[in-house]
Structures are given as structure tokens and as C-alpha cells.
C-alpha positions in Angstrom: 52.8 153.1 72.7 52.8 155.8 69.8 50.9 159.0 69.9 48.7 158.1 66.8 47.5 155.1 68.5 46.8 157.1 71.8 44.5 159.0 69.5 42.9 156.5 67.6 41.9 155.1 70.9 40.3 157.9 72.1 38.7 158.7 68.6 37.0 155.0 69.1 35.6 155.4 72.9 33.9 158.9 71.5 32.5 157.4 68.2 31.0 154.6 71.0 29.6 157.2 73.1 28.0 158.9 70.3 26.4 155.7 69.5 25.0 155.5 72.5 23.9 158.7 72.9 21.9 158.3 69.1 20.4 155.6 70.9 19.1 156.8 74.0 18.0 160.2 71.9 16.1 157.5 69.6 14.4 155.8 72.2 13.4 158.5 74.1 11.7 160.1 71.1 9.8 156.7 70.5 9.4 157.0 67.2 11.5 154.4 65.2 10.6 150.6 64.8 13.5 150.3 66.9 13.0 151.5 70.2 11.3 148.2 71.2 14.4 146.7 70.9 17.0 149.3 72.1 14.7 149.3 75.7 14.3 145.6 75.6 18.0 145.6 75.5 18.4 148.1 78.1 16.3 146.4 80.7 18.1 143.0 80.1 21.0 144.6 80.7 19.8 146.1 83.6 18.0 142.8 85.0 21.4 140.7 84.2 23.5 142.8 86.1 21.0 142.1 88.8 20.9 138.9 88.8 24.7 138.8 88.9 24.7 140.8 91.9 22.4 138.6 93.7 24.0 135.6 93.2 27.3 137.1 94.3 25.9 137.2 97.3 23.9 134.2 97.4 27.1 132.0 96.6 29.2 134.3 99.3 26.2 133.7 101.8 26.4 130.0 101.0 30.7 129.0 101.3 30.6 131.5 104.4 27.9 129.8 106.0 29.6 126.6 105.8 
């Protein structure tokens, strides 16, 4: 793997982080017609990941219980 690639990566995984950081910055301040939809995301994210977790262990509970 070349250096400039090393970089570019790195340059990519900071532009991301600075995106995210605009968007928790904008929807803590409330005041675009956006934040509905950046927290709406948010919590689906949230509930998914959830969800996922708990039927982990549901489907683990279930073929170990067999």
C-alpha cells in the first residue's frame, strides 16, 4: 500500500467525522428544518441496533434450548 493512499484514507475517516459532528452541532441547536430528520435517524439507528441485539439472543436462547 502506498503512502498517498494511507493518507487519503485518513483524510476520508476525518471529513466523515466532521460530518458527523456538523450534524450533532445542528441538531442540538434545533434550529434547521432538518433536525427532525437527523434525530429520527438517530433513534432508528439506536432502536435497530436494539432490536438486533435482542434477537441475538432470542435465536441463541431458542437452538440452545433445543
Amino acid at each position: 500500500m502506498s503512502e498517498s493512499s494511507e493518507h487519503s484514507g485518513q483524510g476520508h475517516t476525518h471529513g466523515v467525522v466532521e460530518e458527523v459532528k456538523s450534524l450533532e452541532h445542528e441538531a442540538e441547536e434545533g434550529a434547521s428544518a432538518r433536525t427532525p430528520a437527523i434525530v429520527l435517524s438517530g433513534v432508528t439507528l439506536v432502536v435497530f441496533a436494539i432490536l438486533l441485539v435482542v434477537m441475538a439472543i432470542a435465536f441463541t436462547a431458542y437452538y440452545l434450548s433445543k
